[in-house]
C-alpha positions, -999 to +999 in steps of 0.1 A: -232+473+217-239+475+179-237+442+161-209+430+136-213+402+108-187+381+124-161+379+154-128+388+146-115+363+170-122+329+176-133+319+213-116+291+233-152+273+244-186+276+234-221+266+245-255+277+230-275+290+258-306+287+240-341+310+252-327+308+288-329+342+302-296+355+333-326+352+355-335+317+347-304+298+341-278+314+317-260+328+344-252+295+356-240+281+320-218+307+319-197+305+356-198+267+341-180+275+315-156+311+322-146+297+352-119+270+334-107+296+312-072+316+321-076+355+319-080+366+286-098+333+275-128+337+254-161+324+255-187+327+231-227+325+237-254+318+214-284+328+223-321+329+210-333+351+246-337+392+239-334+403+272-299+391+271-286+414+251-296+439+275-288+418+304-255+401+297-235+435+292-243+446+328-234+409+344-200+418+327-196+454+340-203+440+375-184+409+369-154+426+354-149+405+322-152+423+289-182+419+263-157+419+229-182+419+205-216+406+190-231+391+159-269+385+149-287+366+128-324+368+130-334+359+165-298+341+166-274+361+186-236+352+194-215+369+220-182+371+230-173+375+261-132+380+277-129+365+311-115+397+324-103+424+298-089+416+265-064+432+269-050+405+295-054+377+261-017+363+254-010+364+217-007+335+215-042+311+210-056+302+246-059+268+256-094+260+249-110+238+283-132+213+278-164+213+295-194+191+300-218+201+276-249+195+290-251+218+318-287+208+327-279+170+328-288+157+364-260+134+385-278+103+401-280+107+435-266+081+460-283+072+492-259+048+512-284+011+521-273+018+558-260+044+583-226+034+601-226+032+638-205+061+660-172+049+669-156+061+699-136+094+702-114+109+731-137+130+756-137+173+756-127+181+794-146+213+810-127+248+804-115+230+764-100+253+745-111+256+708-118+274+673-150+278+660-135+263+629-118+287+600-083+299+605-065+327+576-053+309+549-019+316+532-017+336+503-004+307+484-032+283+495-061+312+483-043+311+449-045+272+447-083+274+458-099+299+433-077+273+404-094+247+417-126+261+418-126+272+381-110+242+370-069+247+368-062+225+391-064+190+395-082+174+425-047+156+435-026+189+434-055+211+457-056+180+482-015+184+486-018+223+486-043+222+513-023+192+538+002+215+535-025+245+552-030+222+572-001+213+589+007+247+596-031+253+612-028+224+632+011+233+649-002+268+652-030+251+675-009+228+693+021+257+700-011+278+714-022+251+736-055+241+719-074+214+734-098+207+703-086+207+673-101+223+638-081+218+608-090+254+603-113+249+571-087+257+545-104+236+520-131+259+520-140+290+505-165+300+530-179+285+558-210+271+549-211+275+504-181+253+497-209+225+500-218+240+468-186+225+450-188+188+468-229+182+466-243+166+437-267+189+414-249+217+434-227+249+419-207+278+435-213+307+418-203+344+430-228+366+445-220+388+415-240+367+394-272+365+414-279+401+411-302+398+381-321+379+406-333+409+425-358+431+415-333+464+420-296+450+412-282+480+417-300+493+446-286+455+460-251+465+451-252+496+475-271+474+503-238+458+499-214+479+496-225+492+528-228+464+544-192+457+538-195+427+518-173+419+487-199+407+462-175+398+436-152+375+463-183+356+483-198+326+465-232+316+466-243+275+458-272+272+431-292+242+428-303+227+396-313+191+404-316+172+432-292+172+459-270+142+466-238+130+486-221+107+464-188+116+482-181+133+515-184+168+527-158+170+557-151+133+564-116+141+542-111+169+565-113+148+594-096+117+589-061+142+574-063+157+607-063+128+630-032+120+610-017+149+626-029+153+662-041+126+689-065+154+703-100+153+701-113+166+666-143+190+659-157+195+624-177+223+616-208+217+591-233+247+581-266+243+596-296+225+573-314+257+581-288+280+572-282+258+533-320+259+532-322+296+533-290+299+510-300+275+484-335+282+475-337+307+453-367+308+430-358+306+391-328+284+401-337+262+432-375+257+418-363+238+388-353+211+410-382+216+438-414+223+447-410+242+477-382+252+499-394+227+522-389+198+499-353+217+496-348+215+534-360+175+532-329+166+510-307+190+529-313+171+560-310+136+547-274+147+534-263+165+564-275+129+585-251+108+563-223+132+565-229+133+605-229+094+607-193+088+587-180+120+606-192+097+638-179+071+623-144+085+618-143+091+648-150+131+651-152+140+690-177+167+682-199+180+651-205+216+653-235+227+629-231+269+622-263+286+622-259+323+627-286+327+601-308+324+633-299+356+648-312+373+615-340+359+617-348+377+650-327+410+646-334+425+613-371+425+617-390+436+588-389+413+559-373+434+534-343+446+556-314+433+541-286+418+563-255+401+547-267+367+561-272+336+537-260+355+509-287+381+516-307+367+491-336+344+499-364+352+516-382+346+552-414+346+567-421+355+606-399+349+635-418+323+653-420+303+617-388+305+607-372+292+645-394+265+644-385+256+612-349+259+619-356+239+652-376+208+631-347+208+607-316+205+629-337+182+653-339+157+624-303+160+614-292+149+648-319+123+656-306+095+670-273+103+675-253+111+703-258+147+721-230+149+737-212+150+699-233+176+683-229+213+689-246+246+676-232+277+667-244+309+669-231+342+660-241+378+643-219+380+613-180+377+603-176+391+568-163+423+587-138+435+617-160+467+616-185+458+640-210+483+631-221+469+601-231+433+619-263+421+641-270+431+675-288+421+701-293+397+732-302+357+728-330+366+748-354+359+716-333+325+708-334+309+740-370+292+739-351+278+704-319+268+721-341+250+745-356+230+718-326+220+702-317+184+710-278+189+703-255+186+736-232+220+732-244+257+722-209+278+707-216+311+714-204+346+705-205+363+741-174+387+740-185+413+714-212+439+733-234+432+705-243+396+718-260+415+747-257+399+788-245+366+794-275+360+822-304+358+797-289+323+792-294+313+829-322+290+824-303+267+794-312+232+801-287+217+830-273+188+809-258+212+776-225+224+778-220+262+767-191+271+743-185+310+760-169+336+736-142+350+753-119+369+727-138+388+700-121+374+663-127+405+651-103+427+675-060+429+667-060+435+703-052+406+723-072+404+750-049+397+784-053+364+805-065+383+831-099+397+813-105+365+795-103+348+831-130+374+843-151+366+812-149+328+825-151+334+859-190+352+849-196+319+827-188+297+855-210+316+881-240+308+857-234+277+842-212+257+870-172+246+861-183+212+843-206+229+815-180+256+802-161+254+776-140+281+759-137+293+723-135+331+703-167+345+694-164+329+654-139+319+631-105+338+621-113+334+584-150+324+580-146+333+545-112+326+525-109+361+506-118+384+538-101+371+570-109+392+601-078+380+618-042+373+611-026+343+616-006+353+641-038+373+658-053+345+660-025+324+673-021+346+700-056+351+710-057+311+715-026+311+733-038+336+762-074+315+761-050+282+773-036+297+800-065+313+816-076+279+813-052+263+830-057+286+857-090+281+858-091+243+860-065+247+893-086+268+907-124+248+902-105+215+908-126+193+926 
């Protein structure tokens, strides 16, 4: 774009960006301040960089907004950007949104003086029928998450938009015949980043925006494209100073849905290995820290208090997601790319990277009780076409799973791709095994009779008392791309109760 001596229109916000290069930081100041801004808002940045103006015109090709126009003076540049396309700008002036100026200033973080003790929670009977977690969010309650996210809607309005989701998620549940209840994650926007918007020193940003990251963006862009993945829906969180809980992840989550239900509540968390890999991301993540491992230290601490007030709340089980684990094992070479942890960060071997997983999830649960903390496991979600996700058998994860001091393993064991049940023979006596017995992925219901068969396999392995039942992953394990419908998934639940109910007649004791 060829410079002009001035803009001919005036921007609603502003920030001065300063030599800050995308790769090193702009990015970030920017998705700080475009996200507020309605479509058609304008947002000017000053900058003294020259790689930008190379730079920020592809970020808004692949980001869809509009570069309007550009002005220099000396080493000064200003440029305009349209969130979206100008064309979308009301003729009237836009609504200029304030924003914290200071991008780079650091929140305190807040350490609680002292743990709270676990309070009591009803008991999970053998053959429990649960969700992993997520459940498809209405159309309405997607439109009310992206306006909170950049800013248009006020913390009070989300929280009653999202009770709302919840309500529905939890009679859906209860009509099935759900034993365990999830309150189907509609606050989040994916599984594991929505952290991102809750953690102090933490920021969501879209995957769109970390492409300047790698050293082929568009060669990335393909990668993904053929994975399946929709780079401009998924967020990814970015760390820029240390990482603090100065109010709750899921304990909100929890304490709406005993409101609703006297059944036993499970709350999903992602995994500290899984935010480890995710979050540390050199020229973002090594502003704040060293080393990914002095990441993974504050990752743990934060994912210790938020397991002690869930506890505390009175959560019957805390289920940490780590399907990062199988990528570990199944993509093999370094460089292939999988659409795990935002397919970003980097790992070393195998047998390093489970033992690392292993230290950190061991110290997350330390000293609280098994028999409340769970594991999940799975290949991928972002896709119903099955092709594009992991495979293999938990054959190379079960020394892992061994070492793992939580008290329940979920499992995907439906899909073909999770390989032969048996390899999990040897699991240690006193874990229970969440078995996958409808594939999330599938609009065909599977019939009481298979998923009865599926069970009746789990039981000949595992015994009646260690079995419990759930689908292979969530219905919605990211907001903007649900594999199931509502109703899908309503259904899929319903047929899991009553082969549950069979099977408890027939393994009575």
């Amino acid at each position: 774009m060829e410079p002009i001596n001035k803009h001919t229109q005036a921007p609603d916000t502003s920030f001065d960006g300063g030599d800050l290069d995308c790769g090193n930081g702009l990015l970030l100041l920017i998705r700080k301040h475009i996200d507020p801004l309605d479509r058609g808002g304008l947002l000017e940045i000053r900058s003294t960089e020259i790689s930008v103006k190379e730079d920020l015109p592809a970020w808004c090709r692949m980001t869809g907004n509009e570069l309007v126009s550009l002005v220099e003076n000396g080493r000064q540049r200003s440029f305009l950007v349209c969130k979206g396309k100008l064309a979308e700008r009301k003729q009237t002036s836009a609504k200029a949104t304030s924003v914290a100026p200071e991008y780079q200033a650091v929140r305190q973080v807040i350490i609680p003086e002292r743990l709270p003790e676990p309070a009591a929670a009803p008991a999970i009977a053998p053959f429990s029928v649960m969700g992993i977690g997520s459940w498809p969010r209405p159309r309405w309650m997607l439109q009310a998450m992206h306006e909170h996210m950049e800013g248009r809607l006020a913390d009070a309005e989300f929280a009653t938009t999202a009770d709302d989701a919840v309500r529905l998620v939890v009679e859906a549940q209860v009509r099935a015949g759900v034993d365990v209840m999830t309150d189907g994650e509609q606050r989040r926007d994916s599984y594991s980043s929505f952290v991102a918007g809750i953690l102090d020193n933490c920021q969501l940003i879209p995957l769109t925006d970390l492409l300047p990251l790698v050293d082929d963006p568009e060669e990335f862009e393909r990668e993904l494209r053929a994975l399946d993945v929709p780079a401009g829906e998924v967020r990814h969180p970015a760390v820029f100073g240390p990482l603090g809980r100065s109010k709750p992840i899921a304990v909100h989550e929890l304490e709406f849905v005993k409101r609703l239900t006297p059944k036993p509540v499970k709350v999903a968390l992602p995994g500290p290995y899984l935010l480890t890999r995710t979050m540390w991301m050199e020229c973002i993540s090594d502003r704040a820290y060293a080393t990914r491992e002095d990441l993974a230290r504050d990752i743990v601490r934060v994912l210790r208090e938020e397991l002690a007030f869930l506890l505390a709340a009175g959560a019957a089980l805390v289920q940490f997601d780590e399907p990062v684990l199988t990528e570990v094992v199944f993509t093999g070479a370094k460089t292939q790319r999988s659409f795990m942890c935002g397919a970003l960060s980097e790992k070393g071997d195998p047998a390093t990277e489970l033992g690392f997983a292993r230290d950190l999830l061991n110290a997350v649960v330390d000293g609280f009780p098994v028999e409340r903390t769970a594991i999940h496991i799975c290949r991928g979600n972002w896709t119903t076409d099955e092709s594009t996700c992991l495979s293999g058998s938990y054959e190379p994860l079960v020394k892992t799973l061994h070492e793992l001091n939580v008290g329940t393993y979920f499992l995907e064991l439906c899909t073909p791709r999770a390989g032969e049940m048996e390899v999990l023979r040897s699991l240690p006596a006193d874990r229970r095994v969440g078995v996958g017995v409808v594939n999330q992925k599938l609009e065909q219901i599977e019939s009481v009779d298979e998923i009865v068969a599926k069970i009746e396999r789990a039981v000949a392995i595992f015994g009646p008392e260690r079995v419990l039942l759930n689908p292979d992953c969530g219905f919605a394990t990211f907001a903007d791309n649900p594999v199931s419908s509502a109703s899908v998934a309503e259904a899929k639940l319903s047929n899991m109760a009553q082969a549950a109910r069979q099977l408890r007649d027939r393994h009575a004791q």
